[in-house]
Structure formats: C-alpha cells, structure tokens
Backbone bond lengths (Angstrom), bond angles and torsions (degrees), N, CA, C in turn:
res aa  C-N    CA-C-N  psi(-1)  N-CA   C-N-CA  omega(-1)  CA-C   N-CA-C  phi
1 X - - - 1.447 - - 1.519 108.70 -
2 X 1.637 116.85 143.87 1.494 97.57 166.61 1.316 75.86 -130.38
3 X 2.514 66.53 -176.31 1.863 74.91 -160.24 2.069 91.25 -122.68
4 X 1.479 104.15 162.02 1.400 101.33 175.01 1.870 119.91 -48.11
5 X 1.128 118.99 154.50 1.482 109.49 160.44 0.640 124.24 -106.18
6 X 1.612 135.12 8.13 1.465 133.27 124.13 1.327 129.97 11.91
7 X 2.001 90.13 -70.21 1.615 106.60 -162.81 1.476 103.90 -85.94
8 X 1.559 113.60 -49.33 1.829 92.39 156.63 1.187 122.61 -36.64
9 X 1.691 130.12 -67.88 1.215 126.84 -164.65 1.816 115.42 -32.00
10 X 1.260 90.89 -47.27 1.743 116.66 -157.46 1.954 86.10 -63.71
11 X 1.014 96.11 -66.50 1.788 105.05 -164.77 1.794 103.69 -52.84
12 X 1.442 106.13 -32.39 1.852 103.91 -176.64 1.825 96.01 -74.60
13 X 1.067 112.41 -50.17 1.371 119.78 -171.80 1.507 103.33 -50.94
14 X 1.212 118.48 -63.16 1.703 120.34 -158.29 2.026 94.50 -76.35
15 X 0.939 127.02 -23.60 1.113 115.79 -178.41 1.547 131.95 -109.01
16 X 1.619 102.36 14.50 1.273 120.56 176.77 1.674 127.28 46.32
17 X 1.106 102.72 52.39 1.702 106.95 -156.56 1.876 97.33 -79.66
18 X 1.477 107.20 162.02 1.456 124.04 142.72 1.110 150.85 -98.84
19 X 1.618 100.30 -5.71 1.565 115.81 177.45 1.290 85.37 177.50
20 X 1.783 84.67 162.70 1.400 120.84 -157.27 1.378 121.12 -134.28
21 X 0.860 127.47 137.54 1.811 107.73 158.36 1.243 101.05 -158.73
22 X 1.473 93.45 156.47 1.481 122.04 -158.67 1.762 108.44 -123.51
23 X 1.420 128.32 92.83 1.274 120.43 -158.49 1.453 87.71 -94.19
24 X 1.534 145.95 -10.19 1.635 125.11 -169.10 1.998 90.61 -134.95
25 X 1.401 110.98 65.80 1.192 108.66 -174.17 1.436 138.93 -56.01
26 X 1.891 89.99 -21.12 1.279 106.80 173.12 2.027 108.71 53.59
27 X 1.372 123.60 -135.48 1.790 137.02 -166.02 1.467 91.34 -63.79
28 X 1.589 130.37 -21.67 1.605 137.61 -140.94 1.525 119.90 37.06
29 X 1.708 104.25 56.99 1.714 98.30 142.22 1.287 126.89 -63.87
30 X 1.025 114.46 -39.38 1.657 97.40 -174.46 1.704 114.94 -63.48
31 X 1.479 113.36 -34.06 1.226 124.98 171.74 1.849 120.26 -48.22
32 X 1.471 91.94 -42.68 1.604 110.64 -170.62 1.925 106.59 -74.39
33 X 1.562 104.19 -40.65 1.430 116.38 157.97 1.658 119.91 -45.26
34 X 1.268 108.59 -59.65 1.759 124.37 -152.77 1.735 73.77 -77.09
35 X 1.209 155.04 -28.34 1.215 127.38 -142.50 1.902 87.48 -121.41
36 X 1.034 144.72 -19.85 1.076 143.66 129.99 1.340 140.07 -30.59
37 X 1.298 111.20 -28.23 1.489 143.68 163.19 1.474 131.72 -84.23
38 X 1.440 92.04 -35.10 1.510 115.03 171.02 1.342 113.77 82.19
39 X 1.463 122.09 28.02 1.048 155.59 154.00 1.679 129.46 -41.73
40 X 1.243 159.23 88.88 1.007 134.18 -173.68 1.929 123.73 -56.57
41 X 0.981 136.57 147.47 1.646 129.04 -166.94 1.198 90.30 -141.55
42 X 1.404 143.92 135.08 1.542 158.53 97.19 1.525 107.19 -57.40
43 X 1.627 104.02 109.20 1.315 129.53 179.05 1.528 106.14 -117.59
44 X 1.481 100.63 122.55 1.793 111.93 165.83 1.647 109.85 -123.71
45 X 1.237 100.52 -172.06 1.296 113.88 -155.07 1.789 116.41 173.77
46 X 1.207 119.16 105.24 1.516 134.07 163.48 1.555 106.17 -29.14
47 X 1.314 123.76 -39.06 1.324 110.86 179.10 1.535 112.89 -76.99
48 X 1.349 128.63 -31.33 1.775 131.19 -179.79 1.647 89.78 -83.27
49 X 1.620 125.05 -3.20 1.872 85.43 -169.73 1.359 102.00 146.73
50 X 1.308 103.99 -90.19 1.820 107.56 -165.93 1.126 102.86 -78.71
51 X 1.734 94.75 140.31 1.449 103.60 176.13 1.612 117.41 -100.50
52 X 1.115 126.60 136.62 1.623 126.48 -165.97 1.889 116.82 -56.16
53 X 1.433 82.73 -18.67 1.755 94.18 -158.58 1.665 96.24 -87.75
54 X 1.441 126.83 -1.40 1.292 115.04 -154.76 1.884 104.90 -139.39
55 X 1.232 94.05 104.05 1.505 111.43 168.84 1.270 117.98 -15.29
56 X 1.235 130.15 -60.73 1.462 127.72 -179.24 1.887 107.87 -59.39
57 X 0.969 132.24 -45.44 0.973 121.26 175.52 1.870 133.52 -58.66
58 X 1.554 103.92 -0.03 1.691 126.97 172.19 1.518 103.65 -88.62
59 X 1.876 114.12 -29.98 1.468 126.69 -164.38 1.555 110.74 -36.61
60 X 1.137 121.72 -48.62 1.255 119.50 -168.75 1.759 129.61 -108.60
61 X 1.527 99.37 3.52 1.530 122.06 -168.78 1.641 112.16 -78.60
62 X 1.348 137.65 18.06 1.282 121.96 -144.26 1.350 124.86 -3.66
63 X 1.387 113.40 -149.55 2.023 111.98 -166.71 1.209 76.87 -119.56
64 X 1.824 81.65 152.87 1.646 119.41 -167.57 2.002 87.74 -130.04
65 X 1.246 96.13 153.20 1.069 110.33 172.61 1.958 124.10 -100.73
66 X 1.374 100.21 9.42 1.724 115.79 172.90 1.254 92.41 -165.75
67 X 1.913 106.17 137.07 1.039 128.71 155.82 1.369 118.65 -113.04
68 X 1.238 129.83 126.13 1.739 129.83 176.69 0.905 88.37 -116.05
69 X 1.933 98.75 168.57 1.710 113.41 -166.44 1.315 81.44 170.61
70 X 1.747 92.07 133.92 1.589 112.17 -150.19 1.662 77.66 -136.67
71 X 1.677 132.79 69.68 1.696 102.34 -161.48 1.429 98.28 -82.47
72 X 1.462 105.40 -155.46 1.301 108.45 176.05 1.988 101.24 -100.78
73 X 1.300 86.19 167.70 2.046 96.76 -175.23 1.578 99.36 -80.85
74 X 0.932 125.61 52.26 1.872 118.94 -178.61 1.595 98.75 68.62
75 X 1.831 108.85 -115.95 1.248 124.65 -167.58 1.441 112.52 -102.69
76 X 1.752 113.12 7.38 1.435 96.90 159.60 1.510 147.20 -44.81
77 X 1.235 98.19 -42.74 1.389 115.83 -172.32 1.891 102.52 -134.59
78 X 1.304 123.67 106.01 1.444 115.22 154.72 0.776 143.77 -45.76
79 X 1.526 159.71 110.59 1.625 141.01 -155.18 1.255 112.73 -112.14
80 X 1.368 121.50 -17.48 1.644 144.15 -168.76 1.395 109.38 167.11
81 X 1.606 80.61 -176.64 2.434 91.93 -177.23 1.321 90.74 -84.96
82 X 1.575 133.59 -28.75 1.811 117.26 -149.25 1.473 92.45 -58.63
83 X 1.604 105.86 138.42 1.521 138.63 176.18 1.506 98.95 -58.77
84 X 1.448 116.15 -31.87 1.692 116.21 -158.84 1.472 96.46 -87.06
85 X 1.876 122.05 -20.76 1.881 96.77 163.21 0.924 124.03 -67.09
86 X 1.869 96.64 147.66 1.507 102.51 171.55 1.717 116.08 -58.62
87 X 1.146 128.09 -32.96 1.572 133.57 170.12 1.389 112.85 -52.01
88 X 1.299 110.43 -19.81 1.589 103.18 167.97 1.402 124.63 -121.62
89 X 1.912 105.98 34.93 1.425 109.24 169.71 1.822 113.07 -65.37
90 X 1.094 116.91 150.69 1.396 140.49 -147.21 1.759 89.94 -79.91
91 X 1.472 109.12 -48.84 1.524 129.08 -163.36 1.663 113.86 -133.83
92 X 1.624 115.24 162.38 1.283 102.31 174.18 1.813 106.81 -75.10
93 X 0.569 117.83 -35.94 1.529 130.46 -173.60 1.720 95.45 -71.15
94 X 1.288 147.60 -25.88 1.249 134.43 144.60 1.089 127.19 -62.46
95 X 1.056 123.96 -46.06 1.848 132.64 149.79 1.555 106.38 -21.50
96 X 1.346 112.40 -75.39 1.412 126.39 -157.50 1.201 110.76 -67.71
97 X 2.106 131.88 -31.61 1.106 127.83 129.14 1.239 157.49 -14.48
98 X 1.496 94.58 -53.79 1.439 99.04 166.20 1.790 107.61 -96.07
99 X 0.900 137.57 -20.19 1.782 126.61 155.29 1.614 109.26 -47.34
100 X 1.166 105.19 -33.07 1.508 94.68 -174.63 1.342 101.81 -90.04
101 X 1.516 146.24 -33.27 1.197 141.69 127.87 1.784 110.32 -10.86
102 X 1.149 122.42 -69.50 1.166 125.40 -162.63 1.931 108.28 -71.75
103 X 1.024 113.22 -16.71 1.502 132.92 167.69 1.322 117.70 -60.50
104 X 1.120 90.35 -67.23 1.888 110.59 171.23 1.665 120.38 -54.96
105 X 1.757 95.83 -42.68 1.627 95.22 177.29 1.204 116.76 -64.58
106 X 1.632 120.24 -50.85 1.763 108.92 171.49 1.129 116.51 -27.11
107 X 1.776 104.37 -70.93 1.742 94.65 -166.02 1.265 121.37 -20.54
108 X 1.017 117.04 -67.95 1.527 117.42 -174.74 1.863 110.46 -37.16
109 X 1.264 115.42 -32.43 1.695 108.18 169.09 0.974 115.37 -112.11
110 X 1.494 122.34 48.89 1.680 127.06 163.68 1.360 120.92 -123.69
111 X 1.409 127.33 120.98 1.406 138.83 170.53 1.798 99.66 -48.89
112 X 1.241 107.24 160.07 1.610 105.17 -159.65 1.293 96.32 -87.56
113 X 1.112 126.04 -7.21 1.991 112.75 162.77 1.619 96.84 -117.30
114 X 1.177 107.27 56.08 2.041 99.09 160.78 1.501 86.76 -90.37
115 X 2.071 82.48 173.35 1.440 90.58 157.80 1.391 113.53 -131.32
116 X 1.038 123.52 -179.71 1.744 124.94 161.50 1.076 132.46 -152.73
117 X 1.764 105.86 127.84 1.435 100.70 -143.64 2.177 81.55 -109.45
118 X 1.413 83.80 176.66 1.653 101.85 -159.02 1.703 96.14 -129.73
119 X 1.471 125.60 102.33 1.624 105.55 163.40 1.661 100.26 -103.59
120 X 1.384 107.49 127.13 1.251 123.28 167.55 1.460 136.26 -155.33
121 X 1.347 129.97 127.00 1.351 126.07 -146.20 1.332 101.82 -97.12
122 X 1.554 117.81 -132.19 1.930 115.68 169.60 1.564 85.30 -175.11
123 X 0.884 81.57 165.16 2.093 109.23 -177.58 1.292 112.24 -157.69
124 X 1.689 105.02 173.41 1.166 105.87 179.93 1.815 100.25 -106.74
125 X 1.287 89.14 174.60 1.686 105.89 -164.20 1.441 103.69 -158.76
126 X 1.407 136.02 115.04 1.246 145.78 -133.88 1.617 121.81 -22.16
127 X 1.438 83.82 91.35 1.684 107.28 175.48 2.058 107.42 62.22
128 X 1.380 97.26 16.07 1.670 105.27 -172.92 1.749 98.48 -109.94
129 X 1.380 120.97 137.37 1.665 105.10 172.69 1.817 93.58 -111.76
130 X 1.545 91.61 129.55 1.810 100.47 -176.16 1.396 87.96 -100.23
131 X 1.595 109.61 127.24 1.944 118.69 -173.41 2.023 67.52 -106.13
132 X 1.398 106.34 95.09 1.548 123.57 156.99 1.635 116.97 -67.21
133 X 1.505 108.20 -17.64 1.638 95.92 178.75 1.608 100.59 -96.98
134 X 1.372 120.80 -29.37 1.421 98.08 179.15 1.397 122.23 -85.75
135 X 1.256 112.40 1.40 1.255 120.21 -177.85 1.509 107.65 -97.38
136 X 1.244 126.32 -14.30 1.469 130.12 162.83 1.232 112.51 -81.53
137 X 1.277 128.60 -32.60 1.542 149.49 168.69 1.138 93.12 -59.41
138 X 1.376 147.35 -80.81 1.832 118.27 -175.77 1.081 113.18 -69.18
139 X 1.255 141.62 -10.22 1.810 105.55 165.18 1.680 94.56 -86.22
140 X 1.010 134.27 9.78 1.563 121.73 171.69 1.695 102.61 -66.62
141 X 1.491 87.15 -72.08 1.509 94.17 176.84 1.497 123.25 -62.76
142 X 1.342 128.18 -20.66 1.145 131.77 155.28 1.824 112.21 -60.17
143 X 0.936 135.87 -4.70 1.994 136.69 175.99 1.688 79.30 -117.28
144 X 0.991 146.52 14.32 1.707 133.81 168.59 1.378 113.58 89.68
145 X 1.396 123.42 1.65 1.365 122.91 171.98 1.601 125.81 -86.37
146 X 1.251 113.54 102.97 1.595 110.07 160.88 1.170 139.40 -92.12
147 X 1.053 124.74 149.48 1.654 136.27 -177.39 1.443 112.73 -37.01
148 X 1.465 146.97 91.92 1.183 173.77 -144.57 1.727 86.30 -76.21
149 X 1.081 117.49 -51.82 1.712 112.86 -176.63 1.817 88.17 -166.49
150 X 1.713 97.70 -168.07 1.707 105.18 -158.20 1.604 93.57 -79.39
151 X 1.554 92.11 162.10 1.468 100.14 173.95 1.072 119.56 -64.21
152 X 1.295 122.65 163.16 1.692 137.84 -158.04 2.115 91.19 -116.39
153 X 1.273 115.51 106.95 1.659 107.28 148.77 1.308 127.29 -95.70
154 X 1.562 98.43 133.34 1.331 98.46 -169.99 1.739 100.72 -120.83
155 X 1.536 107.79 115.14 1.315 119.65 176.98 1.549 124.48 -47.58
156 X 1.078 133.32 131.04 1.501 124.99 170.17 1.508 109.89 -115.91
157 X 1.479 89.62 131.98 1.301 125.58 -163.67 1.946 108.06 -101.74
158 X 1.536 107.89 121.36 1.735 90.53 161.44 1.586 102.99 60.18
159 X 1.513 122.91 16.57 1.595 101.88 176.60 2.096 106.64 -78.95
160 X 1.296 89.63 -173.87 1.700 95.42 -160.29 1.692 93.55 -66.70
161 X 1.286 152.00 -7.72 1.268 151.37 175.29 1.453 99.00 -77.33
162 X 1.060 132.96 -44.50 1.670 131.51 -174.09 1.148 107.43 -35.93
163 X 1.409 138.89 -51.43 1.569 140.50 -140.42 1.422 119.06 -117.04
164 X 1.598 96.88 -11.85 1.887 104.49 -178.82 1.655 96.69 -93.33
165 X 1.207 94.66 159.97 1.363 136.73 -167.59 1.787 106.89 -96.18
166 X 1.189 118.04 114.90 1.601 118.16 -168.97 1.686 113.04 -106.41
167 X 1.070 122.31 164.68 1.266 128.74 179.48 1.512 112.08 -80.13
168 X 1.214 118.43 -44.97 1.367 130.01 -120.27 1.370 87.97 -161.22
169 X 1.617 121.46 141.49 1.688 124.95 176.20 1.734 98.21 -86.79
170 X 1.694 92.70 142.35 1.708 113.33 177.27 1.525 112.56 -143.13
171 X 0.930 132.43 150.98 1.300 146.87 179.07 2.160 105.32 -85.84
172 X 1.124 116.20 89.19 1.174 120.10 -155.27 1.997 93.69 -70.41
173 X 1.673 103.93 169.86 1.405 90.00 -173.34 2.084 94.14 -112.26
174 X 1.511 121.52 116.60 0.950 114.93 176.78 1.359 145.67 -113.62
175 X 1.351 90.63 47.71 1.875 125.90 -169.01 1.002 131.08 -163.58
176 X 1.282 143.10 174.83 1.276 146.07 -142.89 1.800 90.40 177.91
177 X 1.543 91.51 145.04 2.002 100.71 -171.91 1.300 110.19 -153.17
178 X 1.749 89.54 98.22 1.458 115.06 161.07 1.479 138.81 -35.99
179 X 1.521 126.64 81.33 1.317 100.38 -157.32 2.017 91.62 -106.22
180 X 1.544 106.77 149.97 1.868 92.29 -175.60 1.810 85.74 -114.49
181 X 1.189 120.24 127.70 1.637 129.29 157.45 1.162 128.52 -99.88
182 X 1.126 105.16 148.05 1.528 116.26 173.95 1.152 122.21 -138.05
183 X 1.942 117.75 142.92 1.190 115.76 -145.71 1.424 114.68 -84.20
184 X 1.520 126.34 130.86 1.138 120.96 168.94 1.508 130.16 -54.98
185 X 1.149 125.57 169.56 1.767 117.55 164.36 1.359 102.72 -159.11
C-alpha cells in the first residue's frame, strides 16, 4: 500500500523536524518528501536487508527526531515469502508481537523528544474485522508511548477494492488512522 505525501508533507511541516527515518520504506515516499524539504531521511527496508522488527538493525543509525511507519495490514496485502514480514505473520497475535518488537527497535533511534507516527488501517480476515490501528495503539502506549495529539484520518481514494464486483454485501474499509506518539518517561 502507499501512502499520499501529502500526509507526510503536512506532519514534517507542522512539526519542524531534523531527521527522519523510515525503517518500512516500502516505493520511498517519505524519502522522496524529506528530500524535497531538505530534510535528512534514513530509509530501510526488508527487501535491501534490515529488518524493522530487530534491534541490531537501529545499531548504527544515530537518533532521529521522527519516525514514520507505513507497516503492512498483516495478510492484507503480501509483499514477499521473507518469514521476517509483517504481511506474512502466521497469526494476529504474531503480527502484534512483532509491532511491539518493532516499537521497541526505534527507541534505540530516537532523540528523547522524537516522535513516531504509525499509518495503519484494519480489515477483515475470515469473517473477523482486526481494528489494526487500535490494537497497535495499545501496545504503543503499552512501551510508554502516547498519542502526541488526535488521530489523523486519512481517506482512501480509488484503492484496488473500488472496481471489483462482490458476491455478497460488506461494509468496505475506507481509511487508514494516523496516530503520531511520543515517548513517555
């Protein structure tokens, strides 16, 4: 999934950042943003290597003062076979493991007033609807991070559900919710 750079733009702008990093860079909008801005960006990615969920891969990044993270929705969307995506956690509760894994790993590259913001939507998954942003939202605040200000919705427009043809009536999901945290102490 990507996401507009709009909503980056908006979030680098209003919060005056100096650095950035991007541990699930995915196409690298946020990268293409921060460098438009004149921004510095540390961008990773499971496909070059580091994996988001794993401490050693923050080892050498110093602190950034914004973290974004665009993850994947569990089994919405596949991204590859590697075992280490989140799109190919086994369970929801493996999913939610390794986010809280992936929570923990920033710290290690955040200046003590960064923030890090989270876009993530929810779906359903056999006849079950996983609300994936509020459920990332308590282990946020469960590692000591709270919601910096209210969540951000961000409408989806034209995604690949718009145009298919269904069997059966569903309540389609047409948003995604930005939440930006910051770490308690």
């Amino acid at each position: 999934m990507s996401c507009s750079r709009h909503l980056i733009r908006d979030l680098l702008s209003y919060l005056m950042l100096r650095s950035v990093l991007d541990p699930m860079s995915g196409s690298g909008t946020c990268a293409d943003v921060c460098h438009e801005l004149g921004i510095p960006c540390t961008s990773l990615d499971l496909r070059r290597g580091p994996d988001a969920c794993d401490p050693a891969s923050y080892a050498q990044l110093g602190q950034h003062d914004f973290v974004w993270s665009h993850p994947p929705y569990l089994k919405m969307i596949r991204y590859n076979e590697d075992p280490r995506c989140l799109s190919n956690a086994p369970t929801l509760d493996d999913f939610l493991e390794q986010m809280r894994m992936f929570i923990r790993a920033c710290t290690s590259a955040m200046s003590t007033k960064a923030r890090l913001a989270m876009l993530i939507g929810g779906y359903s998954h056999q006849w079950r609807y996983l609300p994936l942003y509020a459920l990332t939202t308590q282990i946020a605040m469960s590692e000591e991070y709270w919601p910096a200000c209210t969540e951000i919705i961000r409408f989806q427009h034209n995604n690949s559900s718009s145009g298919k043809v269904y069997t059966s009536s569903f309540i389609p999901g047409l948003h995604e919710t930005c939440t930006v945290f910051q770490r308690q102490r």
